[in-house]
PyMOL Python script that loads the backbone (N, CA, C, O; Angstrom):
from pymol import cmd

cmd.read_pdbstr("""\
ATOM      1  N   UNK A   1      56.091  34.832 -34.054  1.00  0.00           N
ATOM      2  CA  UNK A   1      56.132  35.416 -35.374  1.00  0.00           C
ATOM      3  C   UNK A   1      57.315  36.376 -35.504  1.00  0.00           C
ATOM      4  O   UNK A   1      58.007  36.342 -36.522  1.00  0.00           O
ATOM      5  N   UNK A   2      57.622  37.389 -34.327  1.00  0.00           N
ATOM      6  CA  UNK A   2      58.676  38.404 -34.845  1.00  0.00           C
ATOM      7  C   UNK A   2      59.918  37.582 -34.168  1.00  0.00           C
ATOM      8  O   UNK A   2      60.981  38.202 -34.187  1.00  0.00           O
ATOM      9  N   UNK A   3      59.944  36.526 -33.684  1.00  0.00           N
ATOM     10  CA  UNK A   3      61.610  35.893 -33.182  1.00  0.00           C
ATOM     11  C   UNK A   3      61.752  35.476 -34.679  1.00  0.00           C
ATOM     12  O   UNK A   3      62.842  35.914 -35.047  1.00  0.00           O
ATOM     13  N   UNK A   4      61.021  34.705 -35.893  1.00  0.00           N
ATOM     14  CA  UNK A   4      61.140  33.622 -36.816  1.00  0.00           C
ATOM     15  C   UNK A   4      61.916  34.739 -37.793  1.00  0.00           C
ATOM     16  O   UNK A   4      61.186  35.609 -38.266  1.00  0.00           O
ATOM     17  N   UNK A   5      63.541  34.789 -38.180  1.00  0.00           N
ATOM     18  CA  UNK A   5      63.507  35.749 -38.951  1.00  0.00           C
ATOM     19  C   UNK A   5      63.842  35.554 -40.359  1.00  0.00           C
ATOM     20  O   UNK A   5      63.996  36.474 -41.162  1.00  0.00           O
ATOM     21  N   UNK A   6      63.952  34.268 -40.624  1.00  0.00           N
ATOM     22  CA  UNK A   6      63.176  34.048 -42.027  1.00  0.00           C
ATOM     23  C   UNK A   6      61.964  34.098 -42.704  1.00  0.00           C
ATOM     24  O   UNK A   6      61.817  34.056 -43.925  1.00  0.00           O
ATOM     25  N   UNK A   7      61.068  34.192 -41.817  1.00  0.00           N
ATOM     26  CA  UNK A   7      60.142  34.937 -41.612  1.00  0.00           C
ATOM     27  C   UNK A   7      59.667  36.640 -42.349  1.00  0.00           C
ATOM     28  O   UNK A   7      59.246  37.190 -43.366  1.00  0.00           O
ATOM     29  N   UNK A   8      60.221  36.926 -40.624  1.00  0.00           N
ATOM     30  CA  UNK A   8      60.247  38.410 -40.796  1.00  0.00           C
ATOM     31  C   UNK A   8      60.904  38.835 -42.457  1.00  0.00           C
ATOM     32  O   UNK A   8      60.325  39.546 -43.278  1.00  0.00           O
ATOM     33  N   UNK A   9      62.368  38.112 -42.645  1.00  0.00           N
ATOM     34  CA  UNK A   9      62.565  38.675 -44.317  1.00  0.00           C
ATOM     35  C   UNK A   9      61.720  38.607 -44.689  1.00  0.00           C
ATOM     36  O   UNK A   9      60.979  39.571 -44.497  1.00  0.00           O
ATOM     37  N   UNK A  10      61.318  37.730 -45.292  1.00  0.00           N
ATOM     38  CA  UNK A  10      60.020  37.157 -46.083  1.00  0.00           C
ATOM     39  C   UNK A  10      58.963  38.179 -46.669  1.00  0.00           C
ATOM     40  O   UNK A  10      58.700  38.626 -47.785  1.00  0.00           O
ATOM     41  N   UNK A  11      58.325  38.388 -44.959  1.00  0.00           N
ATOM     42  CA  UNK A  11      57.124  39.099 -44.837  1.00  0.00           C
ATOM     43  C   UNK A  11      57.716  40.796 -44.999  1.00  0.00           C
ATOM     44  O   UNK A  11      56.954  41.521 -45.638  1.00  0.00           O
ATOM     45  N   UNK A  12      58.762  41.328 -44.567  1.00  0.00           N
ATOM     46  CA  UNK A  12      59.339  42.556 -45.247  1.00  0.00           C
ATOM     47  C   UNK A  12      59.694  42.431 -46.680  1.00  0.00           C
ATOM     48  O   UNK A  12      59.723  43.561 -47.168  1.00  0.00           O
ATOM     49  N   UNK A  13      59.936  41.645 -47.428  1.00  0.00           N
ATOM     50  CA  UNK A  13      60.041  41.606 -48.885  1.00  0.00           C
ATOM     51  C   UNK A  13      58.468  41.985 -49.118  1.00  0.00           C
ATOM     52  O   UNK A  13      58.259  43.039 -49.718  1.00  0.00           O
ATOM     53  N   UNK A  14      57.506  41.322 -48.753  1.00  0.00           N
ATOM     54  CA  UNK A  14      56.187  41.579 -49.072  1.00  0.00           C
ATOM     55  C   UNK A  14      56.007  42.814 -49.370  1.00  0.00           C
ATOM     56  O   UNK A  14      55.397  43.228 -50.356  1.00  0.00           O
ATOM     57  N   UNK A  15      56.692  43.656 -48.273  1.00  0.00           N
ATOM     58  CA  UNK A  15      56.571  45.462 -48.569  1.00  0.00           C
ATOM     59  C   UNK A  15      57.309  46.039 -49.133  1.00  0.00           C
ATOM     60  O   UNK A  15      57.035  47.212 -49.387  1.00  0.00           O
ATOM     61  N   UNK A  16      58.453  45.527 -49.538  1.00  0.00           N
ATOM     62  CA  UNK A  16      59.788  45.967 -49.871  1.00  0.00           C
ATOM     63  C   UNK A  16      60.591  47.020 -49.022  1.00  0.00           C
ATOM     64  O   UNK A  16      61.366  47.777 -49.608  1.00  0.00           O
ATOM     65  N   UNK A  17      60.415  47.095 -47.556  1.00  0.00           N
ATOM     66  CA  UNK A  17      61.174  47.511 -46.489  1.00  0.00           C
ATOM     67  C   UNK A  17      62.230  46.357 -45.805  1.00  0.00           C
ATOM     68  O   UNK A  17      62.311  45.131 -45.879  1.00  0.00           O
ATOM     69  N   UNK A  18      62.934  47.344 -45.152  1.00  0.00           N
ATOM     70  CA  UNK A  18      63.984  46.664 -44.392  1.00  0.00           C
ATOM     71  C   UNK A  18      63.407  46.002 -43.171  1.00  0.00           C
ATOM     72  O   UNK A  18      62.763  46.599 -42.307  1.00  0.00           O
ATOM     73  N   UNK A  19      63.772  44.350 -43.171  1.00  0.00           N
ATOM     74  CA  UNK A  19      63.146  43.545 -42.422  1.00  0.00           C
ATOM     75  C   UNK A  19      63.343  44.474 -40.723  1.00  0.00           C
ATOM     76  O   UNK A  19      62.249  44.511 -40.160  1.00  0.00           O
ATOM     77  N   UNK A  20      64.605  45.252 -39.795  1.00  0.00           N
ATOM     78  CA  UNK A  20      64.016  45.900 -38.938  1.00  0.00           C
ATOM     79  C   UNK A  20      63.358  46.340 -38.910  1.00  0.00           C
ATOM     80  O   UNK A  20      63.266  46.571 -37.705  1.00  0.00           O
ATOM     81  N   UNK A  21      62.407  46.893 -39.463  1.00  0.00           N
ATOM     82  CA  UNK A  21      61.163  47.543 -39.447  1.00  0.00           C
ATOM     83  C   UNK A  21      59.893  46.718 -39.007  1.00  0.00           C
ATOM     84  O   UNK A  21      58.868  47.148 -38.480  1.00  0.00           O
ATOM     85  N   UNK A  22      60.201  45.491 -39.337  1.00  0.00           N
ATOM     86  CA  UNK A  22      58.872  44.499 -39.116  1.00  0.00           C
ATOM     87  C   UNK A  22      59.123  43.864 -37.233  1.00  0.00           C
ATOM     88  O   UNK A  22      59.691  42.870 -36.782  1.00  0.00           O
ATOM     89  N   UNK A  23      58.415  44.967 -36.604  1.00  0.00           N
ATOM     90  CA  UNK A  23      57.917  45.191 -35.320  1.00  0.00           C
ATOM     91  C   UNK A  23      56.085  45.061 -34.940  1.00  0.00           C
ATOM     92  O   UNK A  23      55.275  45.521 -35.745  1.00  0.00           O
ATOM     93  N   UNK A  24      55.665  44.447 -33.751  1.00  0.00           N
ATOM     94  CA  UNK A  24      54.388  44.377 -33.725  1.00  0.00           C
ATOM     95  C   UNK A  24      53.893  45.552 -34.424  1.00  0.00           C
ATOM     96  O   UNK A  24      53.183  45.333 -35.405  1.00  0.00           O
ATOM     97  N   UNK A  25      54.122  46.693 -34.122  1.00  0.00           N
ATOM     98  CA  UNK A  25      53.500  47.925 -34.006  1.00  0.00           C
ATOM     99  C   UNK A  25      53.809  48.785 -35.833  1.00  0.00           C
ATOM    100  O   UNK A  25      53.769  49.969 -36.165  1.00  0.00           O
ATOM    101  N   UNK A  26      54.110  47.469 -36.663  1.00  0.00           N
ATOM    102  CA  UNK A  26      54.752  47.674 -37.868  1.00  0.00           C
ATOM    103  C   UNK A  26      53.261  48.375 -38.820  1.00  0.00           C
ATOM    104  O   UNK A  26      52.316  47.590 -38.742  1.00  0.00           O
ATOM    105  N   UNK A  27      52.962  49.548 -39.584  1.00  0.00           N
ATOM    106  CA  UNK A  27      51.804  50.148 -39.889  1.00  0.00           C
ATOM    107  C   UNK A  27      51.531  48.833 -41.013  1.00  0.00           C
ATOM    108  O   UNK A  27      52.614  48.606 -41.553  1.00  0.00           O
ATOM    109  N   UNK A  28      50.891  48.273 -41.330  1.00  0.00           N
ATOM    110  CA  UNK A  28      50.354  47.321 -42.896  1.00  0.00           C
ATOM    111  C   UNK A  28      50.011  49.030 -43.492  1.00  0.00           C
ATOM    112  O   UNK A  28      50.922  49.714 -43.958  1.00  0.00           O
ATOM    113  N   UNK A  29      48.694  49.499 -43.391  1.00  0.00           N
ATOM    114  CA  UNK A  29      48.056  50.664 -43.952  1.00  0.00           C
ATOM    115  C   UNK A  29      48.945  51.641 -44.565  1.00  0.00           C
ATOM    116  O   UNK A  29      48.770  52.355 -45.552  1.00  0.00           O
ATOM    117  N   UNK A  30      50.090  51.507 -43.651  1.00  0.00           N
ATOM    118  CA  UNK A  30      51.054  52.695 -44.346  1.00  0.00           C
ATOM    119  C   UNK A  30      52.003  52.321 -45.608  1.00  0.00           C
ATOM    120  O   UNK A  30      52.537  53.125 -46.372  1.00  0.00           O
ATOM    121  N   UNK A  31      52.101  50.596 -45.647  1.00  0.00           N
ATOM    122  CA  UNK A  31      52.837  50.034 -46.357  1.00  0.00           C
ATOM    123  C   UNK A  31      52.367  49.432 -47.538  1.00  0.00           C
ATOM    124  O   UNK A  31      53.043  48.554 -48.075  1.00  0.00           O
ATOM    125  N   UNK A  32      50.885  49.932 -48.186  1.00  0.00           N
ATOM    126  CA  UNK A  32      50.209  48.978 -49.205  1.00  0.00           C
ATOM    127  C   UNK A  32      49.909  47.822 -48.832  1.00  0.00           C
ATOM    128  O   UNK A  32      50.234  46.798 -49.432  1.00  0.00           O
ATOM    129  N   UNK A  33      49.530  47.854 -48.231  1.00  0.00           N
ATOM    130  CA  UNK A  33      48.334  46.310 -47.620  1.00  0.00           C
ATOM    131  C   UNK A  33      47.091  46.206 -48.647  1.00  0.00           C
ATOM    132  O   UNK A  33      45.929  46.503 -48.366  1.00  0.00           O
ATOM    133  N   UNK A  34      47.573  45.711 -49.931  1.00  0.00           N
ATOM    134  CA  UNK A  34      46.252  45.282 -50.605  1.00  0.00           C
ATOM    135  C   UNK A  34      46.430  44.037 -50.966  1.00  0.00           C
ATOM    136  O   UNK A  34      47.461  43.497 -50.566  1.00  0.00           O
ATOM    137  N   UNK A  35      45.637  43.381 -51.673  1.00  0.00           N
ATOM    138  CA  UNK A  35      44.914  42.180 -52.173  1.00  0.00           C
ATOM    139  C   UNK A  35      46.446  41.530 -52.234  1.00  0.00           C
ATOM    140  O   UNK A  35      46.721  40.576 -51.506  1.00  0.00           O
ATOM    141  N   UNK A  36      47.120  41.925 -52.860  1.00  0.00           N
ATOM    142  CA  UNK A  36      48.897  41.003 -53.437  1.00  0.00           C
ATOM    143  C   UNK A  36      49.156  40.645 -51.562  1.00  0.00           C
ATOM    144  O   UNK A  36      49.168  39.542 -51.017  1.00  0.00           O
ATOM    145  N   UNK A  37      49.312  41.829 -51.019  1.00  0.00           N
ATOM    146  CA  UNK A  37      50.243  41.437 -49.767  1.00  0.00           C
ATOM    147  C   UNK A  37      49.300  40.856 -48.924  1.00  0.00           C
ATOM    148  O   UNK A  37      49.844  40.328 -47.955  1.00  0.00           O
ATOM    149  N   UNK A  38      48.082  40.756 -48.934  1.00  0.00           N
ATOM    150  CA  UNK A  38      47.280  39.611 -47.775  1.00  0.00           C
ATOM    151  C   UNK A  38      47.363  38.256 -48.486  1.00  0.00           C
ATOM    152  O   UNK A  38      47.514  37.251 -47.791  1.00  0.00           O
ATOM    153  N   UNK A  39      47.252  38.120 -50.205  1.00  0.00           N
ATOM    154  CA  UNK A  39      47.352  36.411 -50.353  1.00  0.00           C
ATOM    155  C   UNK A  39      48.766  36.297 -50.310  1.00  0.00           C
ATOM    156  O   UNK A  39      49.180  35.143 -50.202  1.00  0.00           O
ATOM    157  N   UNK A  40      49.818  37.424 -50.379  1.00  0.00           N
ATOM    158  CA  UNK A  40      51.068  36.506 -49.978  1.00  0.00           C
ATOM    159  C   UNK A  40      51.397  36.107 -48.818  1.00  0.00           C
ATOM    160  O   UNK A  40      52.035  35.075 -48.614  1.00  0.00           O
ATOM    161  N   UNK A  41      50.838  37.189 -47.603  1.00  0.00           N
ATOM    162  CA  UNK A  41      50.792  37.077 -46.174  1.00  0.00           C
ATOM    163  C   UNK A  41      50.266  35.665 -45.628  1.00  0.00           C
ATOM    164  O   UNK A  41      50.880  34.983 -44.807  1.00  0.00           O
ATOM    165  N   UNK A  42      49.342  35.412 -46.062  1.00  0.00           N
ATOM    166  CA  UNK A  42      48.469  33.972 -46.137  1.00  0.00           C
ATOM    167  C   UNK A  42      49.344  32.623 -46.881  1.00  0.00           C
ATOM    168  O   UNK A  42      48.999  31.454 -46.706  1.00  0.00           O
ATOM    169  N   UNK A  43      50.447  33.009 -47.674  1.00  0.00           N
ATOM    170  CA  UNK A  43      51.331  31.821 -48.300  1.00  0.00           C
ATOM    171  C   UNK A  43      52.325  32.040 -46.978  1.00  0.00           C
ATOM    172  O   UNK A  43      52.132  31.477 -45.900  1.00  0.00           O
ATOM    173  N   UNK A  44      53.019  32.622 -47.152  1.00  0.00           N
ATOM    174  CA  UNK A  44      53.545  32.914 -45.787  1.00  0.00           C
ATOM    175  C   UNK A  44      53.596  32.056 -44.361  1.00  0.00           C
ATOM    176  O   UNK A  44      54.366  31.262 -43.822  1.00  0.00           O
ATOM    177  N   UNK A  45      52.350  32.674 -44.079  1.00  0.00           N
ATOM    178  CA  UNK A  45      51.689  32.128 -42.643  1.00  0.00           C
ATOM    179  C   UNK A  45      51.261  30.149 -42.661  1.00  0.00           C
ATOM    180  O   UNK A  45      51.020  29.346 -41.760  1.00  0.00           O
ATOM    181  N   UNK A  46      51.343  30.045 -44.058  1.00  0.00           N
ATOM    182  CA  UNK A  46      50.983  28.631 -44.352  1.00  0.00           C
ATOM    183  C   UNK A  46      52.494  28.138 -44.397  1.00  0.00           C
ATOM    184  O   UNK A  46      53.098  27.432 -43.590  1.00  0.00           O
ATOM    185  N   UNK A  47      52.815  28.575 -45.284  1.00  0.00           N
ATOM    186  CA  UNK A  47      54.775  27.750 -45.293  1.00  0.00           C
ATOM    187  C   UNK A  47      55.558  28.077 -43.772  1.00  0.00           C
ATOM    188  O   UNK A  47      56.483  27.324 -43.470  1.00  0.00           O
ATOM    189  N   UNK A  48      55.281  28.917 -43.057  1.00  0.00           N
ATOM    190  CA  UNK A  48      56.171  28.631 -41.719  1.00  0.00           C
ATOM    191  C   UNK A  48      55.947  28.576 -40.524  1.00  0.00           C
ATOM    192  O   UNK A  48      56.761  28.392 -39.619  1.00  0.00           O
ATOM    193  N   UNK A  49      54.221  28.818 -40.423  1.00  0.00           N
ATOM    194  CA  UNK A  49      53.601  28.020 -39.293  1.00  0.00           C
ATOM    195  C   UNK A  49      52.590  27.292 -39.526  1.00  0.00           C
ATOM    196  O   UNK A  49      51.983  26.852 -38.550  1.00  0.00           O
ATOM    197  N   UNK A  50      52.127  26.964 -40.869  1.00  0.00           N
ATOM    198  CA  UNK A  50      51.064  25.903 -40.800  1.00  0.00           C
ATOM    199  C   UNK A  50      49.791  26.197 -40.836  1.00  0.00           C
ATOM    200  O   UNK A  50      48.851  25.448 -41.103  1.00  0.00           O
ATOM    201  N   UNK A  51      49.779  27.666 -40.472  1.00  0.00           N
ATOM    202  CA  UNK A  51      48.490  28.309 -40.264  1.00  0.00           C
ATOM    203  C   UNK A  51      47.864  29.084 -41.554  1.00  0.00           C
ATOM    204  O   UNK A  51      48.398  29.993 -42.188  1.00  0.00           O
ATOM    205  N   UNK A  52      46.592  28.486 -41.774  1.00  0.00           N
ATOM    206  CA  UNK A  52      45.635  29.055 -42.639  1.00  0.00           C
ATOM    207  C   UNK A  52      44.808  30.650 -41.579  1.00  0.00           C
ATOM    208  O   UNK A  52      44.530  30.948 -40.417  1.00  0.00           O
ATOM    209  N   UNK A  53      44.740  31.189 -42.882  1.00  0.00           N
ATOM    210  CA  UNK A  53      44.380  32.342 -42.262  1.00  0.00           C
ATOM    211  C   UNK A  53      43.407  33.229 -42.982  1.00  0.00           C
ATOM    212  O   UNK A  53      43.618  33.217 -44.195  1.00  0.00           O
ATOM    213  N   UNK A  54      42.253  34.112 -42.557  1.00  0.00           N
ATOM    214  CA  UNK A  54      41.326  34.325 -43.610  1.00  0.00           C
ATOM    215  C   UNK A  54      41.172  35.558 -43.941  1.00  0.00           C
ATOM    216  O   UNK A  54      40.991  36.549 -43.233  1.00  0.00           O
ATOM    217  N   UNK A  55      41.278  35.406 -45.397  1.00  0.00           N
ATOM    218  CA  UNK A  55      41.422  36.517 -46.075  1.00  0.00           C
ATOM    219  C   UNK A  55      40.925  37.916 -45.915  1.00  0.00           C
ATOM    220  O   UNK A  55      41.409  38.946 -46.383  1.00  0.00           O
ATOM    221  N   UNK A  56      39.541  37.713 -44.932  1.00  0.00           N
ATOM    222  CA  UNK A  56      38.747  38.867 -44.508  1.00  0.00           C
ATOM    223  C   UNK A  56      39.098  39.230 -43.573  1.00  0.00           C
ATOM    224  O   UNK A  56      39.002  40.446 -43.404  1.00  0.00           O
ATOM    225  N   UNK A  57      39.525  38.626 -42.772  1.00  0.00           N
ATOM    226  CA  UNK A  57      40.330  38.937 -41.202  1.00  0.00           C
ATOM    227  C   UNK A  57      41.322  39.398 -41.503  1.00  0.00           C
ATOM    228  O   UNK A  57      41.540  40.367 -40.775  1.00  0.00           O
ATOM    229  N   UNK A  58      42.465  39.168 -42.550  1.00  0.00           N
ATOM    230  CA  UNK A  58      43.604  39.908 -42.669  1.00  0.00           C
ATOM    231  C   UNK A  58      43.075  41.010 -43.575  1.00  0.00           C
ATOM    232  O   UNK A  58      44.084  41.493 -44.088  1.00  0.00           O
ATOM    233  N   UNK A  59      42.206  41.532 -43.945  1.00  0.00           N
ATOM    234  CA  UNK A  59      41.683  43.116 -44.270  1.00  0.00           C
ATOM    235  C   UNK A  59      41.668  43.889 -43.263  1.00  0.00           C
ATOM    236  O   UNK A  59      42.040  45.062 -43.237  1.00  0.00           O
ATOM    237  N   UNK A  60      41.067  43.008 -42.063  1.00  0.00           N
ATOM    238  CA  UNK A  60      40.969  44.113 -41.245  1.00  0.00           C
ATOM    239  C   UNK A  60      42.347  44.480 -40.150  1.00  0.00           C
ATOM    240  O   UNK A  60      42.409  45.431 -39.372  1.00  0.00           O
ATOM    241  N   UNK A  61      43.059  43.746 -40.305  1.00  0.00           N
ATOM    242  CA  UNK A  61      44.359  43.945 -39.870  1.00  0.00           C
ATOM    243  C   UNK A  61      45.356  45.316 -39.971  1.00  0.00           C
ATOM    244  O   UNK A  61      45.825  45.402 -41.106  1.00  0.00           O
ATOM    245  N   UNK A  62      45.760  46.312 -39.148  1.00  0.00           N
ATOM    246  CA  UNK A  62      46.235  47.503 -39.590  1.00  0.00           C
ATOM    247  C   UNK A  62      47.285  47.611 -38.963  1.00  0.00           C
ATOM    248  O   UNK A  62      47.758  48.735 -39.136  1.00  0.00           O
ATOM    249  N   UNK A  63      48.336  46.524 -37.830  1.00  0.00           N
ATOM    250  CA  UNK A  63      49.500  46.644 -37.374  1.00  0.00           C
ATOM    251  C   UNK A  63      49.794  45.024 -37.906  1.00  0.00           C
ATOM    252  O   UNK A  63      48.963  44.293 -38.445  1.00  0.00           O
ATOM    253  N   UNK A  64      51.172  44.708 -37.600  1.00  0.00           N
ATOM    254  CA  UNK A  64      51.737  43.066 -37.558  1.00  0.00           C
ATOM    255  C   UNK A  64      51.294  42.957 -36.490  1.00  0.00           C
ATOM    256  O   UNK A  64      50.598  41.957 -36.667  1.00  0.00           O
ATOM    257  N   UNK A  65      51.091  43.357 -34.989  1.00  0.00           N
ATOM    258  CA  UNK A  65      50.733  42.530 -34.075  1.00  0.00           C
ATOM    259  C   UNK A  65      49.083  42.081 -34.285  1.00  0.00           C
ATOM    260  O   UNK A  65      48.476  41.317 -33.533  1.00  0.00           O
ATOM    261  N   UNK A  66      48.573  42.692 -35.388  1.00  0.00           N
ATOM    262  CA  UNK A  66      46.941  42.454 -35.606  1.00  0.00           C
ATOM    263  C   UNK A  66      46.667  40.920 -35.716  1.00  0.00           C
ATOM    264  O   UNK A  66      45.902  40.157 -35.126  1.00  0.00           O
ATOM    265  N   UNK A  67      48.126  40.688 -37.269  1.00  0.00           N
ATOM    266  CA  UNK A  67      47.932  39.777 -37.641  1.00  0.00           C
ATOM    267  C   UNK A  67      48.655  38.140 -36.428  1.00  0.00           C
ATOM    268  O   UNK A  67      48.092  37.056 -36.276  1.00  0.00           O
ATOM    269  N   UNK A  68      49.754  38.520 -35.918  1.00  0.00           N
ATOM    270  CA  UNK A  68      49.696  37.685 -34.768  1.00  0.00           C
ATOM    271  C   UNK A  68      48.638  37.480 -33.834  1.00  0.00           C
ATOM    272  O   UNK A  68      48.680  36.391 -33.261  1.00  0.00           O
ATOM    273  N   UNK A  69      47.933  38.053 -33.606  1.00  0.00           N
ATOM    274  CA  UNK A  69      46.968  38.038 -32.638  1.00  0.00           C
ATOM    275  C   UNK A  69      45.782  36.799 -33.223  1.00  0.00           C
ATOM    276  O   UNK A  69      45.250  35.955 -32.502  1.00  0.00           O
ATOM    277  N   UNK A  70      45.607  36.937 -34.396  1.00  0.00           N
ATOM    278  CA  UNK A  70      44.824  36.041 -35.063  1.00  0.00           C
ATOM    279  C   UNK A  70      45.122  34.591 -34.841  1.00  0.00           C
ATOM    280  O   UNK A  70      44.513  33.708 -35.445  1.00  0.00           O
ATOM    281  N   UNK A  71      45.871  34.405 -34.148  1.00  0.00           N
ATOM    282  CA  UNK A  71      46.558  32.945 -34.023  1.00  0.00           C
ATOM    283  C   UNK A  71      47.748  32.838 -33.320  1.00  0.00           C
ATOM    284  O   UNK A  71      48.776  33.314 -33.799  1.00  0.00           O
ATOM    285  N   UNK A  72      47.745  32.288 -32.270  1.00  0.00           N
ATOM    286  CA  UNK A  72      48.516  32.473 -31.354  1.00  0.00           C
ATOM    287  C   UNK A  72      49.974  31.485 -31.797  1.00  0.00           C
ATOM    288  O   UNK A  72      50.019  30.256 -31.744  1.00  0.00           O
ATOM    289  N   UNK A  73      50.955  32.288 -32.178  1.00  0.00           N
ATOM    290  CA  UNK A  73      52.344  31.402 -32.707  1.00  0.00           C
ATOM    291  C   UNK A  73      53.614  31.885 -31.917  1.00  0.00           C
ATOM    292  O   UNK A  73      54.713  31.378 -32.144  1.00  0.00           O
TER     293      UNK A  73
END
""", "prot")
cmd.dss("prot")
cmd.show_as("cartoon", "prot")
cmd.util.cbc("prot")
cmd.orient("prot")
């Protein structure tokens, strides 16, 4: 997930930070992690690895390495 860095843009547009920032240890909580950025996180995770991912599980998610962990990519 953090080598893919079309990706990583991607998923830093989600927050509107600078894609260096998107590190395992990257805060979601600190960055507005609501309802918009988990179903885009979930378009995301579908367009560049294929992986469906569930919406309740990415609530409880509070770093990027949370959400890697959910699925090993």
């Amino acid at each position: 997930m953090f080598e893919n860095q079309n990706f990583i843009r991607e998923f830093a547009d989600i927050f509107e930070v600078d894609p260096s920032l998107i590190k395992p240890d990257f805060s979601l909580i600190d960055n507005n992690w609501d309802s918009l950025a988990i179903i885009s996180t979930i378009a995301l995770l579908d367009e560049h690895f294929g992986v469906i991912v569930d919406g309740k599980k990415l609530t409880n998610c509070t770093k990027a390495s949370d959400i890697a962990a959910l699925f090993s990519i």
